[in-house]
FIFI-672592 format. One record per atom (N, C-alpha, C, CB): residue in one letter; x negated, y, z. Coordinates in steps of 0.02 Angstrom, whole numbers, plus 50000, padded with zeros to 5 digits. Each point is the difference from the previous one (the first is absolute). Glycine has a CB too. Layout:
# FIFI-672592
AXYZ...
//
This chain:
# FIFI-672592
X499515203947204X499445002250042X500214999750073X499575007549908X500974994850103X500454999250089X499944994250023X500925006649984X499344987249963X500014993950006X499164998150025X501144998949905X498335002250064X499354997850001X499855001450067X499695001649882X500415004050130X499945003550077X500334996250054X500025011149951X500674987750034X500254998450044X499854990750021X500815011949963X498884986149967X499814991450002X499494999550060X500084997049858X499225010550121X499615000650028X499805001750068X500095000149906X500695002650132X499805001050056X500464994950018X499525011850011X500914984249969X500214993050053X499324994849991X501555000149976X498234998349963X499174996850008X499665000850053X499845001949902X499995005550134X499575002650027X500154997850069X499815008649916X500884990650107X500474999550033X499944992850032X500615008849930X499484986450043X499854991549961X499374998150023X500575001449883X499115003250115X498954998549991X500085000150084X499135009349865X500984998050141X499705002250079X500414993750063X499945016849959X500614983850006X500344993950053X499464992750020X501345003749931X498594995349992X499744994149995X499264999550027X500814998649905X498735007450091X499735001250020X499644999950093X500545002849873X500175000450139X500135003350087X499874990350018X501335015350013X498984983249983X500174992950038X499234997750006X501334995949944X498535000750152X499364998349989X500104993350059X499295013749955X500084983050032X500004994550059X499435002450024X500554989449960X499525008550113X499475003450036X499664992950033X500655013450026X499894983149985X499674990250010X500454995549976X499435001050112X500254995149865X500054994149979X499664992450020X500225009049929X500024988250118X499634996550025X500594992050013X499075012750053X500514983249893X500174992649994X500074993150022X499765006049955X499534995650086X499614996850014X499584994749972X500605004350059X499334996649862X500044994149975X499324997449967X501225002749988X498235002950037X499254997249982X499665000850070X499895004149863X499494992550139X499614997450046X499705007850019X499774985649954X500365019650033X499505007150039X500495003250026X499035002849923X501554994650103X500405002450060X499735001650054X500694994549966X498985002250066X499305004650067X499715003649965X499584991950078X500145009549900X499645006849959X500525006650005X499364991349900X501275007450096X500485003149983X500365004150091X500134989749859X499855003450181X500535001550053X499434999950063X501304993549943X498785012150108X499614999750057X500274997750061X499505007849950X500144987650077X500124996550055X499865004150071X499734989949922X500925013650117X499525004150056X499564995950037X500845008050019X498764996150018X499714998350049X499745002050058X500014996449927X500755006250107X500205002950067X500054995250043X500565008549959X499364986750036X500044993450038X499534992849967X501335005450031X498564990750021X499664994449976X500784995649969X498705000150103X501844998349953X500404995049971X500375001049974X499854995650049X500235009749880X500615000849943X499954992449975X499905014549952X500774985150032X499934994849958X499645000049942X500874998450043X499114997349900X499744998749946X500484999649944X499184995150065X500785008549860X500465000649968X499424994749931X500905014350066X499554981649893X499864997849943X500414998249965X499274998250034X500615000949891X500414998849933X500254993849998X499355006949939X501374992450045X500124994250009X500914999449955X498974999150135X501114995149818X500785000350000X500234995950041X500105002849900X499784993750143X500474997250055X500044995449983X500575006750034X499754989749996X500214992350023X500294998249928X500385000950148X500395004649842X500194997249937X500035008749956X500844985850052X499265013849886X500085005049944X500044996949945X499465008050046X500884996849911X500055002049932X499524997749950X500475008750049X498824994549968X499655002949952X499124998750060X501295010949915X498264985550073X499484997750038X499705006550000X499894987349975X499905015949966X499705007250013X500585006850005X498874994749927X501535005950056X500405004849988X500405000950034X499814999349924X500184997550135X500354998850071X499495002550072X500684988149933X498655010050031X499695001550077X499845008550007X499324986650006X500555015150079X500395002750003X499565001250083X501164995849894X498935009950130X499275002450070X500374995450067X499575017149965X500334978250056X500274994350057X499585003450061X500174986949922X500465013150133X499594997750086X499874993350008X500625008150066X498874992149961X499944991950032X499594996950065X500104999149882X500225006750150X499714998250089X500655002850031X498485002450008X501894991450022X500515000650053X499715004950062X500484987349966X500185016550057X499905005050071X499275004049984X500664990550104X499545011449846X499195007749989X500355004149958X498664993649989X501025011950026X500125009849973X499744997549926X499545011250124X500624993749805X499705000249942X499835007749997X500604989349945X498795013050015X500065005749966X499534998749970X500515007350056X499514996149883X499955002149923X500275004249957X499834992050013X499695010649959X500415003749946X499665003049940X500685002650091X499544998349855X499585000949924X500085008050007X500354987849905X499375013650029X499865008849986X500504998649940X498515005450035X501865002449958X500415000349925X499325002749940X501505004950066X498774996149874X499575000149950X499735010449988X500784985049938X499775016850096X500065007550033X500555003150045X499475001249903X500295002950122X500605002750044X500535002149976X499345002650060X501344993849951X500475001950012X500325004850019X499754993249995X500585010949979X500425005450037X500555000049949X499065008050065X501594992649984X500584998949961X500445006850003X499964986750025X499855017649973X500355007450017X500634999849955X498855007750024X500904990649883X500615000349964X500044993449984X500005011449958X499614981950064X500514994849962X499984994750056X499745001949860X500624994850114X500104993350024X499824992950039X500235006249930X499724995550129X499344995150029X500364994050018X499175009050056X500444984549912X500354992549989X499574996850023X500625000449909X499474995650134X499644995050047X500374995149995X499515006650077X500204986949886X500084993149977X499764995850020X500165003049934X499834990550105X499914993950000X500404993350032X499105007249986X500434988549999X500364994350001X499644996650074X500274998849850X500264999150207X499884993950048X500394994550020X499515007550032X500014986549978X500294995449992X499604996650079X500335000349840X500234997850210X500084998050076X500104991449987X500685013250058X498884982249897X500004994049996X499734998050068X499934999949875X500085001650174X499784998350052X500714997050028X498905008750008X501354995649983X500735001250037X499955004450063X500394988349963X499345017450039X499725002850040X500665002050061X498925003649901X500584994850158X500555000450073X499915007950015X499784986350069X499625016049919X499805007050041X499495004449952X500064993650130X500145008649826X499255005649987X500285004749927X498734989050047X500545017349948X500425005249944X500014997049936X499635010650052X500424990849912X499944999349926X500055009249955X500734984750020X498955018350027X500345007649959X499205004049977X501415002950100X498735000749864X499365004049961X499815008750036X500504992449867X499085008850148X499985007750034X499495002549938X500124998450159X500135007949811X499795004149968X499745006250030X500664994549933X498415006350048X499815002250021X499445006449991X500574989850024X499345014250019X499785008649946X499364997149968X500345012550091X499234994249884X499504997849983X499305001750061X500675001249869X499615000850199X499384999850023X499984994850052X499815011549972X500584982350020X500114993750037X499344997749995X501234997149976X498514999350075X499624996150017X500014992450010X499885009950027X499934987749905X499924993549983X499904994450056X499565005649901X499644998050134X499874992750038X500205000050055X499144997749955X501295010350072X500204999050059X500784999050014X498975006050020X501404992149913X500644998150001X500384995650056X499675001649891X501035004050126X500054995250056X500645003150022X498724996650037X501674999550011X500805002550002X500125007450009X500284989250051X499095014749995X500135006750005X499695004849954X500154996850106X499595002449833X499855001049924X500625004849994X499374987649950X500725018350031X500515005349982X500104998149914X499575010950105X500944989449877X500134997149944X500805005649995X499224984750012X501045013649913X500345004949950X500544995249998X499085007249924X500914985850050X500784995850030X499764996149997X500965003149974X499564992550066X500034992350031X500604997749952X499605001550146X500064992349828X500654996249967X499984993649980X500255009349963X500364986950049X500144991849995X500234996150048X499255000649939X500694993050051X500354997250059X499725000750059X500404993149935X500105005250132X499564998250067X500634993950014X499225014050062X500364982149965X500544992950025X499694998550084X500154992149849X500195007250186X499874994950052X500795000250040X498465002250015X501544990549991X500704997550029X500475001849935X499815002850143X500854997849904X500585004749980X499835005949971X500564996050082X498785004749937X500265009449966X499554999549913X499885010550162X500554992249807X499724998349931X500155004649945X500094988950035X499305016249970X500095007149963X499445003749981X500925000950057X499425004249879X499495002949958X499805004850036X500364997349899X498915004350099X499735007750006X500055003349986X499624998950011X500555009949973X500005004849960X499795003550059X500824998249898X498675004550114X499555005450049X499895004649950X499344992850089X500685015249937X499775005449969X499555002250036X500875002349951X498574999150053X499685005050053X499805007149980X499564990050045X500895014149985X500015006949997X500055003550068X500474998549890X498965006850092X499725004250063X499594995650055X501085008049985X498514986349980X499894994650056X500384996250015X499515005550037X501134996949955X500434992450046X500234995049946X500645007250104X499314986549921X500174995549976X501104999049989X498424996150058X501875005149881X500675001550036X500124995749934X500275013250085X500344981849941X500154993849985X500755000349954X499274995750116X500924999849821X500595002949990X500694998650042X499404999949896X501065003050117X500394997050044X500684996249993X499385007850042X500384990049882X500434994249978X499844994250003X500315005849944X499994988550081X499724991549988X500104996849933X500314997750116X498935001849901X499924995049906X499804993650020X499455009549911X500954984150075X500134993849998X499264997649967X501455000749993X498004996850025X499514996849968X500194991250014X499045011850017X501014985149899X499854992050011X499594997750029X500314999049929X499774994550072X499504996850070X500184993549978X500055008450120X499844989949806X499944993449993X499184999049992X501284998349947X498594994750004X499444999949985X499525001549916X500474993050110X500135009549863X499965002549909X499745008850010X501354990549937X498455010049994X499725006550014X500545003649966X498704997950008X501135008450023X500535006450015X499655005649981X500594995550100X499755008649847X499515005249961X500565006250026X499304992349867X500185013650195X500035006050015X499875004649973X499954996250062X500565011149933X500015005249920X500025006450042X500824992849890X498885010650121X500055007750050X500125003349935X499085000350119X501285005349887X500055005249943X499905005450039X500764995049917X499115010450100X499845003750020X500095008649953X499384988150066X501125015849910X500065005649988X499875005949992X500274994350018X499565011149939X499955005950013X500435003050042X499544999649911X501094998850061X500855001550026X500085000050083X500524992949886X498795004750138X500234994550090X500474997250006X499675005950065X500504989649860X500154993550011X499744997149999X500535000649982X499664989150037X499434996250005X500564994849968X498985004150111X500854990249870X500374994149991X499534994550009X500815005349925X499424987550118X499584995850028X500384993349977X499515008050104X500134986949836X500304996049952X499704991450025X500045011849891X500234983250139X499814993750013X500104996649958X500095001050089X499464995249870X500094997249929X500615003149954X499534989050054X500005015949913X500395005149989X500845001250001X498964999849949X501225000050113X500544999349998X500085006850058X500154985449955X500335022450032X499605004350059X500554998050065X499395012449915X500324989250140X499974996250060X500345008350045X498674987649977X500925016549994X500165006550038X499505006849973X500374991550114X500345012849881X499785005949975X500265006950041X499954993149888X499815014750089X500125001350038X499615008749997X500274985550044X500085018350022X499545007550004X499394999050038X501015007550003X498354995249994X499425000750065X500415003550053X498835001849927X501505003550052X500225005750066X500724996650034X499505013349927X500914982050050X500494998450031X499854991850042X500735008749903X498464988850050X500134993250038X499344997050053X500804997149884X498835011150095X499394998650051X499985007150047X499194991449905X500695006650159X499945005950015X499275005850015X501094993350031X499005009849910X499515003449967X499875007150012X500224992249927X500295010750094X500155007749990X500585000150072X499855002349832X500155003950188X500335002950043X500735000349957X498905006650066X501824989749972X500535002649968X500175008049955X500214991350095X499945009049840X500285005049980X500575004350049X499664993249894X500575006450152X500695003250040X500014993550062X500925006849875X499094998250175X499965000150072X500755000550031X498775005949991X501504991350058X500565001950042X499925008450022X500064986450046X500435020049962X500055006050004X499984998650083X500645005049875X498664998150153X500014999650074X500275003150021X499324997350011X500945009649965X500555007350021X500774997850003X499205009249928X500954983050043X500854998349958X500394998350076X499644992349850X500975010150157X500144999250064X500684996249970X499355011150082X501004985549936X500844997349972X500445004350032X499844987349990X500685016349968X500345003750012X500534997750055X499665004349889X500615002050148X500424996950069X500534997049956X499815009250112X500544992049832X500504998149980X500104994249955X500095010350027X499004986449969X500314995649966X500384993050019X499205006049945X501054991750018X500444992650025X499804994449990X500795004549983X498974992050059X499444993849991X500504993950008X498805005950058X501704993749959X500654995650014X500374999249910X500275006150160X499354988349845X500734995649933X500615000450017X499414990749970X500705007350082X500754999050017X500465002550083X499584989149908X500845011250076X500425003750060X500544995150026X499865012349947X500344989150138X500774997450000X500535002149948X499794999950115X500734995649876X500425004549965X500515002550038X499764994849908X500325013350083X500415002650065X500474998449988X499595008250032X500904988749934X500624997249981X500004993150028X500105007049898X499564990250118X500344993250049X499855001550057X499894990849933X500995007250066X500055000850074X500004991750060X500815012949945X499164986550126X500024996750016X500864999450007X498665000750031X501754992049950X500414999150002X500214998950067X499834998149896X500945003450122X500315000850046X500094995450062X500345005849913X499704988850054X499934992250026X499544997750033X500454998049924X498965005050068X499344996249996X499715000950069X499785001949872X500134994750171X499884999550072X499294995549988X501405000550061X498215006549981X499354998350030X499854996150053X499895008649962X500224983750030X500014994450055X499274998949986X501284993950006X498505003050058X499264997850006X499944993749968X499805005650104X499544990749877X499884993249949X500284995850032X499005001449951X500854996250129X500244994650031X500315001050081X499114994249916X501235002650081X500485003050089X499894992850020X501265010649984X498884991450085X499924993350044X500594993349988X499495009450096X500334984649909X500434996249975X500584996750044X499054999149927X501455003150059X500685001150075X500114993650005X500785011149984X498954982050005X500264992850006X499265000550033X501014993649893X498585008650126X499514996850020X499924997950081X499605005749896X500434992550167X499984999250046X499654999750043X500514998249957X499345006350099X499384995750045X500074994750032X499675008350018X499554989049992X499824991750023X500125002350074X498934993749906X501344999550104X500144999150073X499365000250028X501024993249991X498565002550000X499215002850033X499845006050001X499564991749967X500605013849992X499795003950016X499775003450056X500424998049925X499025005850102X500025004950069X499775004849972X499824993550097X500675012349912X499705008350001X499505001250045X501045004449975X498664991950083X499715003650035X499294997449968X500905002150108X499114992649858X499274997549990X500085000649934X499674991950093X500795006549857X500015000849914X500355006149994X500074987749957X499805015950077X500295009349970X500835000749980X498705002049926X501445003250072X500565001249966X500304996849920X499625009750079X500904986049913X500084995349986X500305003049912X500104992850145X499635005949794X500425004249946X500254994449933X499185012750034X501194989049946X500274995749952X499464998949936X501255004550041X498654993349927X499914998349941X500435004849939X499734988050064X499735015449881X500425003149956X500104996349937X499685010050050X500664992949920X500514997549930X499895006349955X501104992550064X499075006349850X499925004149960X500755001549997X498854996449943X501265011450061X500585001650005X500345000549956X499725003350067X500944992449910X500334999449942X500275006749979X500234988450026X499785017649994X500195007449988X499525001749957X500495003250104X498944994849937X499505004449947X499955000749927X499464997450081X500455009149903X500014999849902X499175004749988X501845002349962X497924999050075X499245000749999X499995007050015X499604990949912X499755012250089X500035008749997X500205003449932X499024999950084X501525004649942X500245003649925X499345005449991X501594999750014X498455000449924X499375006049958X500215002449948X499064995050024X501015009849965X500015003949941X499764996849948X499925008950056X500354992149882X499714998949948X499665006149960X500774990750008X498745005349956X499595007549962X500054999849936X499145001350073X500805005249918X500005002649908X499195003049993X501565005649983X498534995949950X499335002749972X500025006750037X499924994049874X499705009350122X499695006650017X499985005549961X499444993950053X501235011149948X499885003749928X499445006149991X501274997349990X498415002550062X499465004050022X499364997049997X500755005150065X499264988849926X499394997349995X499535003149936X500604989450059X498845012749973X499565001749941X499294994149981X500425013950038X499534980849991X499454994249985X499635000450076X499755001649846X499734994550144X499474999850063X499415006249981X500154985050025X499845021050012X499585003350010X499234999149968X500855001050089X498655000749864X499404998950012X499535005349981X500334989349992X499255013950044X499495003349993X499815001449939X499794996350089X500395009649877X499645003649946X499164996549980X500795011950052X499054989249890X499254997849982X499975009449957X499924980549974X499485019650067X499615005749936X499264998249984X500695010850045X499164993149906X499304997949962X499404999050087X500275010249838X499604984650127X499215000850038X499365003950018X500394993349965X499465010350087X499455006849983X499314997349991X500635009050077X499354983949931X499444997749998X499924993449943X499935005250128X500454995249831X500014995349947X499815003749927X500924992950073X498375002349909X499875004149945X500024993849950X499265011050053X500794992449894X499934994849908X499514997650021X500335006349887X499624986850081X499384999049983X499764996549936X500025000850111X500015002449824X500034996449954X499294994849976X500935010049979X498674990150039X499504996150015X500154992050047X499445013249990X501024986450027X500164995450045X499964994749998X500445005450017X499494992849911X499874994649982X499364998249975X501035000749991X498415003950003X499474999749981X499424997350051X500505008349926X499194985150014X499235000950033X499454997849945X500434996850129X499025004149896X499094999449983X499814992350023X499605014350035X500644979549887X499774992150039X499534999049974X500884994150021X498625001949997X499384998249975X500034992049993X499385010750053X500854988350016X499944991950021X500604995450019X498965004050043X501244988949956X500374995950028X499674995450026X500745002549939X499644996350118X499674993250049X500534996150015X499105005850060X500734990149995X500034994050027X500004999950072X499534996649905X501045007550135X499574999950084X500454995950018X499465011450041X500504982150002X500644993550022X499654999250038X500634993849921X499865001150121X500074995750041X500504995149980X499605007650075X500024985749932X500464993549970X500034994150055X499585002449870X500884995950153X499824994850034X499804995049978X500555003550051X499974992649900X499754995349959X499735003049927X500824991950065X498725004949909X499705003749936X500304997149933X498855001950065X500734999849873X500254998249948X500625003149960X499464991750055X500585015449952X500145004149949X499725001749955X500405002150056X499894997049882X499705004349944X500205004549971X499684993349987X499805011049991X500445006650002X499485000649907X500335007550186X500304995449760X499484998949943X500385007049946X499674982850012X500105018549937X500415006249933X499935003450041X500904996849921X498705008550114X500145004450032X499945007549965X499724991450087X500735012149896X500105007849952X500175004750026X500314996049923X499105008750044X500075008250020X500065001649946X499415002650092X501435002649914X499835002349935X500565006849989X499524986549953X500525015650004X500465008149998X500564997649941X498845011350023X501034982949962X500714997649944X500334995050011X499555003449919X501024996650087X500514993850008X499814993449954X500975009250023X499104994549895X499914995149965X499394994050012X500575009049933X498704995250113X499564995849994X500124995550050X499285007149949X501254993650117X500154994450053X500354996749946X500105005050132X500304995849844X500594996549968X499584992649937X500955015450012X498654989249966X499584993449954X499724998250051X499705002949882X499874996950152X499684996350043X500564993850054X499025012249987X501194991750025X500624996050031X500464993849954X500085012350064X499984989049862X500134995949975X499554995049965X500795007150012X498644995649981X499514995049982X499624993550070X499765012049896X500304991250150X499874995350041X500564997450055X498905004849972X501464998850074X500624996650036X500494998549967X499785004750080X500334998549865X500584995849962X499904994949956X500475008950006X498984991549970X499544994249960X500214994750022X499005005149986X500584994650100X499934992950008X500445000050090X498534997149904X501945006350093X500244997950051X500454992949999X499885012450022X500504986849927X500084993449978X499754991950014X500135009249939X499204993950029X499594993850000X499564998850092X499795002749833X500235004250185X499744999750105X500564996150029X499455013650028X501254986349936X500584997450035X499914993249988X500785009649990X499334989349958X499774992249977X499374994550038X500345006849888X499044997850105X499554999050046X499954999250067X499795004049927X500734999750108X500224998950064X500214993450020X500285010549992X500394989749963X500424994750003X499704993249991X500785007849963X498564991450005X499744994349979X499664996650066X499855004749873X499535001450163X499804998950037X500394999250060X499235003649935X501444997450082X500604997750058X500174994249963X500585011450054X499364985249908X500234994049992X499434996050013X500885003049926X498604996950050X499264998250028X499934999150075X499555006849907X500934998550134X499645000850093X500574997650020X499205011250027X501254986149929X500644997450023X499874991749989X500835011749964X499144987849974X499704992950000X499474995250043X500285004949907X499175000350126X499614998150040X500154999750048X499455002349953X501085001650074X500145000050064X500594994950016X499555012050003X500734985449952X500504993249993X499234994349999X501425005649902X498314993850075X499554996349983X499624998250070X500005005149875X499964998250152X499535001150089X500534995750039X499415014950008X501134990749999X500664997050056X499984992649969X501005012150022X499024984149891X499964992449996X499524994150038X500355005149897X499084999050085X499334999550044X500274996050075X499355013149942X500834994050096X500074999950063X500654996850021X499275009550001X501164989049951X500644995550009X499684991749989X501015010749942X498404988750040X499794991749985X499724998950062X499704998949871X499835006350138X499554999650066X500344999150056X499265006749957X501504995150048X500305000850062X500334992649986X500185014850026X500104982449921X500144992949989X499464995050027X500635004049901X499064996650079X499294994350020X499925000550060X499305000949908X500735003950126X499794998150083X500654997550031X499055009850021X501564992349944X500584996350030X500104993949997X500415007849982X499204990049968X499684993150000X499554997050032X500255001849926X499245001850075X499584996850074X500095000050051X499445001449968X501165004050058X500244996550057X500334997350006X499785004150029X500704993749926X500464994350007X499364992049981X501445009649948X497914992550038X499864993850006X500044993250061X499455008049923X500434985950071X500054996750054X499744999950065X500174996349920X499725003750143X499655001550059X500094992050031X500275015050016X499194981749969X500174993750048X499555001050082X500124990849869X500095007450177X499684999750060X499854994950019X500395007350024X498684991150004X499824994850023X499864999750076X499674998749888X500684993250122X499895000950080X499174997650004X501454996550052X498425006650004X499335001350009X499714998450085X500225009649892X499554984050129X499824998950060X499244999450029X501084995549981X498625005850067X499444999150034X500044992950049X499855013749991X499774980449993X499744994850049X499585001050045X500174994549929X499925000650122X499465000850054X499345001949996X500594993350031X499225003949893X499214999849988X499945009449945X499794980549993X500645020850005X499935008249953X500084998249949X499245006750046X500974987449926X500235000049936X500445005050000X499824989149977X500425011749964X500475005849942X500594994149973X498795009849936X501884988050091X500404997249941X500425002749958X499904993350057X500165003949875X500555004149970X500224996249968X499705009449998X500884992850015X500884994750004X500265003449937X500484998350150X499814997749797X500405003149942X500804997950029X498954998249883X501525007350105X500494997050011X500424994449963X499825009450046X500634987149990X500424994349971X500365001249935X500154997050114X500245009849891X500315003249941X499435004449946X501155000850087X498154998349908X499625003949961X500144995149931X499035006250099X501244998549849X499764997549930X499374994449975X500455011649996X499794985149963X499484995049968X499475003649958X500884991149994X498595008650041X499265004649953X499934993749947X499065008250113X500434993749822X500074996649948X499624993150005X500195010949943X499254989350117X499894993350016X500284994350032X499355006049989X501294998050067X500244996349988X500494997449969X499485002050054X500635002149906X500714996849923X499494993949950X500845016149964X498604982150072X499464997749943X499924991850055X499135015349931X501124986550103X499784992950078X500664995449984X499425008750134X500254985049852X500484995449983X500674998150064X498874995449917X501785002750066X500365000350042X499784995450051X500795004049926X498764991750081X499864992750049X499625002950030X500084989849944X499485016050015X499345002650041X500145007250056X499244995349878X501515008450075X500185004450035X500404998350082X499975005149869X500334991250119X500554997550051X499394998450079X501134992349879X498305002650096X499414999550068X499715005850020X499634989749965X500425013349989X499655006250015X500385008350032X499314992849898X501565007450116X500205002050021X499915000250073X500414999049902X499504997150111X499645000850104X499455003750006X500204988450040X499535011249887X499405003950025X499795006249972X499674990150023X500765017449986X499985004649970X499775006950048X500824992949919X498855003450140X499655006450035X499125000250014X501255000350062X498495002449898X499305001149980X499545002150048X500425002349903X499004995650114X499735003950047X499365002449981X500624994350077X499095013649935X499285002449996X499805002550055X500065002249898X499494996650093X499325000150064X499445003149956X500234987750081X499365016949960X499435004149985X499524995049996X500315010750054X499714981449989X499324997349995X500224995249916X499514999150172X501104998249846X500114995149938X500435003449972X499814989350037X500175012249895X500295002849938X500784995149982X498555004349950X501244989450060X500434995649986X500664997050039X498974999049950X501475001750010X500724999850040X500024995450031X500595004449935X499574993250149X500354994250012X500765000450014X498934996550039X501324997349978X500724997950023X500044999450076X500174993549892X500425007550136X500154998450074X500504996749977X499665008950082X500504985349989X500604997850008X500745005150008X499134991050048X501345005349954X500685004850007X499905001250101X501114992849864X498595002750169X500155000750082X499355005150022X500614985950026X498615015749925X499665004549997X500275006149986X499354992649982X501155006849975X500405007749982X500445000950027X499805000949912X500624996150117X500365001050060X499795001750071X500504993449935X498545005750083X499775002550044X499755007949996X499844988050017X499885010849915X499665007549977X500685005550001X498934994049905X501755004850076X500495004549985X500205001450091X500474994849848X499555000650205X500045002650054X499535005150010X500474990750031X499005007049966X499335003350021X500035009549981X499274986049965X500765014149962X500255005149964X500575003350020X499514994949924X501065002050110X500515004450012X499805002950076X500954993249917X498745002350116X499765004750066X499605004449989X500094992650064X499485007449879X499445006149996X500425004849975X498884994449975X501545005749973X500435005149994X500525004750022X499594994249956X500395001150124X500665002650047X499375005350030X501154987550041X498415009349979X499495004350048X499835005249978X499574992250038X500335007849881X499985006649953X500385006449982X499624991749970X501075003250046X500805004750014X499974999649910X500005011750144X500024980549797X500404998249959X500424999449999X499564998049985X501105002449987X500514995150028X499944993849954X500845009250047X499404986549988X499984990349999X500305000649941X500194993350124X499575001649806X500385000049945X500584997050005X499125000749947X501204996850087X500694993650007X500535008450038X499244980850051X500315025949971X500495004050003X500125008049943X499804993250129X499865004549820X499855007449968X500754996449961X498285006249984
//
């Protein structure tokens, strides 16, 4: 019968546990009534715009997407309702999710603010009073987690540095939060930093104060160490100065005292010298440490076992991104470890694998293309190195008395294909005559004599002197 009893109240025991554990959100993103769900403020016309999306690359086409920014240099806010209010007096408050900075983000938050229940949806906005701040913040160099408490109004920050990644894979954030006022803060579940509320935020007035009445006694001994009255200065030891004047040195015959002053040697390091004698020191048998001011209790420091408590209703979304395209997705409220822990392994451990893979595929893809472009632009840059190395022939070009136009091929110009086609009997008569002439009235070429082109080429070189050419017989 003891036994039955005693089965019966570990059962009872078993139930209520199992029982206690609750989710308060659950949010996937993974059906189309996500707006129904999340409110968009509207304290401003230009918040950005938030939509569903798995990104460029993933895992899993639905089971990946996930609430995206997607307007560069703009503010976000949003934020959903829990399923009831929260209050964690005796258990466990766990704030879960997953973000992923496929952007490669240069500047903006990625962190979650938890919020009471008399927050105001449409007027959400950075100065919104909120219960904590948490997750990444990145811009530049500086690259770190949030943990904000706000108590008594103030916003008070933890004052440990937590290392947030800043690649482009997603990164699953674990708040634990305590009855105890402890907290533990887990980056793919791995914990990152743990810890007291009262030793690592400053929350409370120190327990013990410096004693403003504490005076240091006349006698105490703040000296480590002493001469030792036992060395003595030895007998020998002559206090000569570093350097004496140097007795080989001479004055210049140029010299004049009356115009270059009184005339002095040059000094030397004095071979006597053995440096300043000093005592040597021993410890201090009187030494009692370095003095420090008594601490007594604080008159103004009270408990506060509540300290860790609050009343959440809501989580949001308040950023600023420079560049966009975060996704932020699994997001959990909840009072049990175990339920981050399945969730966490059903989806970031699932398919973090296969997001890596996916990555890697699409960098071989923007790698290939981008070899593929530079080939592009390595042909394009060939081919014109070719057109300008193409041939440039120059024709001489004269004006006759009457306004004809002549044009002269030179002696050394290549054989065009007509004439590789002109019989040798026909080519040879026809070498005298290879300077063409057009005229606006007659279309049709004539010939000059060689003593006509010997007039026209004078003619031409005086018009070109008058022009300020220079004469071709001098270029």
């Amino acid at each position: 019968m003891k036994r039955c009893g005693v089965f019966l109240a570990a059962s009872i025991l078993v139930l209520s546990i199992i029982t206690s554990a609750e989710v308060y959100l659950k949010e996937p993103f993974s059906d189309a009534d996500w707006e129904k769900r999340w409110i968009q403020s509207q304290h401003r016309d230009d918040l950005g715009k938030f939509t569903v999306s798995p990104g460029n690359f993933y895992a899993d086409e639905i089971e990946s997407r996930g609430l995206k920014t997607t307007q560069d240099a703009r503010f976000y806010a949003i934020s959903t309702k829990f399923n009831k209010t929260f209050n964690n007096i005796d258990k466990d408050f766990i704030v879960q999710f997953s973000v992923k900075h496929e952007q490669n983000i240069d500047c903006g938050g990625g962190y979650v603010k938890l919020l009471p229940p008399d927050f105001d949806a449409l007027n959400f906005k950075g100065e919104s009073p909120y219960n904590i701040m948490f997750g990444p913040d990145i811009c530049g160099a500086n690259r770190k987690v949030h943990f904000i408490l706000n108590y008594n109004n103030e916003n008070k920050p933890v004052k440990k540095q937590i290392n947030a990644p800043s690649d482009q894979l997603t990164h699953l954030f674990t708040l634990i939060l305590k009855p105890d006022h402890t907290y533990t803060i887990l980056i793919d579940n791995k914990e990152e930093a743990s810890g007291q509320l009262e030793e690592d935020f400053d929350l409370l007035p120190p327990k013990e104060i410096p004693d403003p009445d504490a005076k240091k006694p006349e006698d105490w001994v703040d000296e480590s160490q002493i001469p030792d009255p036992n060395d003595k200065k030895p007998d020998d030891w002559i206090d000569v100065p570093r350097t004496i004047p140097n007795p080989e040195a001479e004055k210049p015959d140029d010299w004049d005292d009356d115009s270059d002053g009184e005339w002095e040697p040059p000094h030397m390091s004095n071979p006597e010298f053995k440096g300043e004698w000093r005592q040597k020191m021993i410890d201090n048998p009187n030494y009692k440490g370095p003095w420090k001011v008594p601490l007594i209790p604080n008159p103004v420091y009270k408990e506060d076992k509540l300290l860790h408590v609050y009343n959440t209703l809501y989580i949001g979304f308040d950023l600023w991104q420079v560049k966009s395209g975060t996704i932020f997705d699994n997001i959990l409220i909840t009072d049990d470890i175990e339920e981050a822990n399945k969730l966490s392994n059903e989806t970031f451990v699932k398919y973090r694998d296969a997001e890596l893979e996916a990555k890697r595929k699409l960098d071989d893809l923007e790698t290939g293309k981008t070899n593929s472009d530079e080939k592009i632009d390595k042909d394009d840059d060939l081919e014109d190195d070719d057109n300008e190395n193409d041939e440039i022939i120059d024709l001489d070009v004269e004006i006759d008395s009457d306004g004809q136009v002549k044009v002269t091929k030179p002696d050394d110009l290549p054989p065009t294909q007509e004439d590789k086609q002109i019989p040798i009997q026909e080519k040879s008569s026809t070498n005298s005559a290879t300077t063409s002439t057009v005229s606006e009235s007659s279309p049709s070429p004539t010939f000059s004599t060689k003593d006509e082109n010997d007039e026209l080429d004078k003619s031409f070189n005086k018009f070109e002197e008058e022009i300020g050419i220079p004469i071709r017989d001098e270029l």
